[in-house]
N, C-alpha and C positions, 0 to 999 in steps of 0.2 A: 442480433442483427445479421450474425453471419452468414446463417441461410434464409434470407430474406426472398432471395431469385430463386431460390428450388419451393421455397413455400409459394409465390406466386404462381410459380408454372404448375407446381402439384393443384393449385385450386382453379386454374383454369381449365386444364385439365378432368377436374371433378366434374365444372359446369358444362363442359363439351361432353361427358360422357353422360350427364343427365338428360341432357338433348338427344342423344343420342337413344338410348334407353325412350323415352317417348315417342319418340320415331316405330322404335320397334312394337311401341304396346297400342298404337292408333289401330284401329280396326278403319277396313277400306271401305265398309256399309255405314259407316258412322260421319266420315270425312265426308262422302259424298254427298250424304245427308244433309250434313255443316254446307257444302258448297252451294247445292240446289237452295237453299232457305234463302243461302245472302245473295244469290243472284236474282232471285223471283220476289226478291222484297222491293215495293211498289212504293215503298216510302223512303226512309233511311233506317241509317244503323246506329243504336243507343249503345253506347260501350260504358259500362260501370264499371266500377269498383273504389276502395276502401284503401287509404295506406298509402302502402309500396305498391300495392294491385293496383290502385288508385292512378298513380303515374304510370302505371305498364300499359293502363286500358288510354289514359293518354294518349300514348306515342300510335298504340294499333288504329285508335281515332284517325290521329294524322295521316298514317299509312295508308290506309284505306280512302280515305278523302283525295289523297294525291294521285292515288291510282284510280281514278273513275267511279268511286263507290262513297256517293253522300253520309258522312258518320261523323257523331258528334261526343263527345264525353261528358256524361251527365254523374256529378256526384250524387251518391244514393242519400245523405242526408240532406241535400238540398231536394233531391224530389220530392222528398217525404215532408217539405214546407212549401211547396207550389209548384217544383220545378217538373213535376210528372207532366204538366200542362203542355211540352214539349211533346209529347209521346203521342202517338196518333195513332189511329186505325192502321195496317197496312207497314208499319213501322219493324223492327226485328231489332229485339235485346240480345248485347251479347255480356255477359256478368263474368267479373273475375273474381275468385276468391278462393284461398289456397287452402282454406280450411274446409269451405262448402257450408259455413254455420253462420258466416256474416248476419250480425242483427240488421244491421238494415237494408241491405238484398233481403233476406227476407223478407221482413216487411213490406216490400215492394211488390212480391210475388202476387198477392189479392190483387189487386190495384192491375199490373201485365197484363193478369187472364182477365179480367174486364174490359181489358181494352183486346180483347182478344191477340193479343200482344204473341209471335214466338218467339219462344227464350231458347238460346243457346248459353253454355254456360262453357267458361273453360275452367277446371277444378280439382284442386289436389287431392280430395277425397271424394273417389268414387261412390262410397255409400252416405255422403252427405245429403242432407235435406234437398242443398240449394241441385246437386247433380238429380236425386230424382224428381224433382218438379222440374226438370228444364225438358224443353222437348228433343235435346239434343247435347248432351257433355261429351270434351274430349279432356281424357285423363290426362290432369298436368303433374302426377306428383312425383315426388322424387325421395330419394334411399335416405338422402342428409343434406344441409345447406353446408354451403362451403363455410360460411360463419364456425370457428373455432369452436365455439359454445353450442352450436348448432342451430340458432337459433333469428338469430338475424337474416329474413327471406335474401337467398341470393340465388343459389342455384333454381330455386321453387319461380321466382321473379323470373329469371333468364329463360328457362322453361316455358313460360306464358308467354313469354314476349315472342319469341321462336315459335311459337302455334299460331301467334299473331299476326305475327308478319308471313308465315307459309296462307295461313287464310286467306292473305290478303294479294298475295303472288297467284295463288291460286284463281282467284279471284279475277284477276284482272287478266292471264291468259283466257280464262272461261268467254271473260267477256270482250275480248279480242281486242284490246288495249293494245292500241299505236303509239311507236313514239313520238309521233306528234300528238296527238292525244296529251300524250304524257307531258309534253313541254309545253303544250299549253295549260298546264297547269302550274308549271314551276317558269313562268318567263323571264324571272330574274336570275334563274339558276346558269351557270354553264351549260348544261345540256339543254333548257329550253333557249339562251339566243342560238344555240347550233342551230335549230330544229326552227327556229323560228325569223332571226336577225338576217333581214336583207339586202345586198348591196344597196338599196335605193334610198335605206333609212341611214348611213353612214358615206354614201359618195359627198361630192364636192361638185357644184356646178361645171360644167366644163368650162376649164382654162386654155382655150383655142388661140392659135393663132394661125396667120397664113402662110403656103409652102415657101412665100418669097421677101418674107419679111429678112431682114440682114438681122448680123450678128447681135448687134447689140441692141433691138427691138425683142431679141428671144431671150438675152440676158434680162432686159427691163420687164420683159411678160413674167418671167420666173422671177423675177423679184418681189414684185406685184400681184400674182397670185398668193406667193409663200407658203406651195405644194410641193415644191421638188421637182416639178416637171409641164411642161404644156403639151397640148394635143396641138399637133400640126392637123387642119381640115382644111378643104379645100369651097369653094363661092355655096356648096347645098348643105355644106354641113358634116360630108363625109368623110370618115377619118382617114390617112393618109397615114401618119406616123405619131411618133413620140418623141419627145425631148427631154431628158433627165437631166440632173444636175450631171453626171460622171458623160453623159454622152458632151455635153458644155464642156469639159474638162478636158475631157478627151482629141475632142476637136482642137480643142485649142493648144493642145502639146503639140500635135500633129502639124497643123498649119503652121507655115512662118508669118511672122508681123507685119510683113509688109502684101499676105492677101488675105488679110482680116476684112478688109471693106468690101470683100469680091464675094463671102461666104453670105450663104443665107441658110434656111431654115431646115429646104428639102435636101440641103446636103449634109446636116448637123443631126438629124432625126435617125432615129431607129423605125424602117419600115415597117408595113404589117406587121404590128406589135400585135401579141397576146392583149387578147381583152376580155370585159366581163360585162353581164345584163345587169340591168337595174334588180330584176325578177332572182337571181340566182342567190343565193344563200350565203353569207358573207362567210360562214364554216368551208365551202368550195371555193368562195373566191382566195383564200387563206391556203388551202394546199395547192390552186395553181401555183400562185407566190411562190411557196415553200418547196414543193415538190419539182424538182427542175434543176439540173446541172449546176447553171446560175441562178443565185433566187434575185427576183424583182421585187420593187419594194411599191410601185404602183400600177396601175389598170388603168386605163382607159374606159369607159363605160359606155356599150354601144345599144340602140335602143332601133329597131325599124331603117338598120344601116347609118341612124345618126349619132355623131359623137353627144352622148348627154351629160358624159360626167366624168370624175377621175377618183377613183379609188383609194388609197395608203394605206399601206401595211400598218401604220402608226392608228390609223382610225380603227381600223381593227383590235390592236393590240389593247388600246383604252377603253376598247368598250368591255373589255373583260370576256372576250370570246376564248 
């Protein structure tokens, strides 16, 4: 157990350089080939394989899916009992298999070219069966697996997955893949509410009150909202100030007790406050907050010069932006 941490780094190591090593043995007539196939396919993309290949062709499915490119993961022994029925005209196979001998990728191979099916293949043996029947292989193979015994796919696996996902990168620059694009596919993710989550979906009705209400009508409005703050507006609606709890505070160290009754609204407010649109992206509404000598912890929300709502940094923060 004692050199546990240098056998770990030596075998990641391995797998970085087997990556690396395929990088250098891709020919750029062959890539581009791969590229033009997956972008002019009119259907989707059948991703097989077997095993460990089996889960690699998995993950490149999902890749591929989330980046703008319809692809699905078809077990080859399940096609081989109905599930071909998936596969359509117009469709493009991509097959994994480290050896190139897989029984049933092969088996499948009749069955593709009937459907006039093209097959790209990615595969550890170049002079396999399944590499020359494909109308397009890119060599995944590797010197040794990090498996002590040699035997257990690891480097060979990581190698494939690394074609897979450069495919799929590729892929989605080709096809000029926006990051909204891209978050509208993942909207539950971090990066899709950025790209997606609007101030309009997380404000709070506006908690208004008037420039001349007294002090303790603006304590009672902030209590009674239970935002932390009210929009001071004026007879149309337009916003005039804000009142926070710490501006409440504030006021009220300042003043003496005896002209509490005198105080109202428009002298307890913070004027032309920072505000935000309904429309603006609750990720920008977050670094005005944020980004600023002093940070605020709410917005006011202004729509056609009307106060329509009030913001919180806390609304923000729960929705897992």
């Amino acid at each position: 157990m004692n050199n546990s941490f240098e056998k770990v780094v030596e075998l990641l190591k391995l797998e970085a350089a087997a990556i690396e090593q395929a990088a250098e043995r891709l020919e750029k007539s062959v890539v581009e080939k791969t590229i033009e196939i997956l972008e002019r396919c009119e259907g989707k993309i059948i991703v097989l394989g077997i095993g460990k290949s089996g889960v690699i062709a998995q993950k490149i499915a999902q890749t591929l899916t989330s980046t703008g490119t319809i692809a699905v993961f078809l077990h080859p022994s399940d096609a081989l009992h109905g599930g071909l029925g998936i596969i359509q005209k117009g469709d493009v196979a991509v097959a994994l298999s480290n050896s190139g001998e897989t029984d049933e990728i092969l088996s499948l191979l009749p069955a593709l070219k009937a459907r006039t099916i093209c097959l790209i293949s990615i595969v550890g043996n170049p002079d396999s069966t399944l590499a020359r029947q494909s109308d397009v292989f890119l060599d995944s193979s590797v010197d040794k697996e990090a498996c002590p015994l040699n035997l257990a796919p690891t480097c060979s696996t990581t190698v494939a997955l690394a074609i897979g996902d450069a495919l799929a990168m590729a892929l989605m620059t080709a096809k000029n893949l926006t990051a909204e694009d891209f978050a509208a596919n993942h909207p539950a993710g971090r990066l899709g509410k950025r790209l997606t989550l609007k101030v309009a979906d997380l404000m709070h009705k506006s908690p208004n009150i008037s420039p001349r209400e007294n002090w303790l009508a603006v304590v009672k409005a902030i209590s009674k909202f239970s935002l932390g703050a009210v929009n001071v507006v004026d007879e149309t609606e337009n916003l005039i100030g804000i009142i926070t709890d710490g501006d409440l505070r504030r006021t009220m160290e300042k003043t003496a007790p005896e002209n509490f009754s005198s105080l109202i609204a428009e002298q307890m407010m913070t004027a032309t406050p920072t505000v935000a649109a309904p429309s603006m992206l609750a990720f920008d509404a977050l670094k005005i907050m944020e980004n600023r000598p002093s940070q605020i912890s709410v917005l006011p929300v202004v729509e056609n010069e009307k106060c329509v709502g009030l913001l919180r940094l806390h609304d923000i923060v729960r929705s897992g932006l």
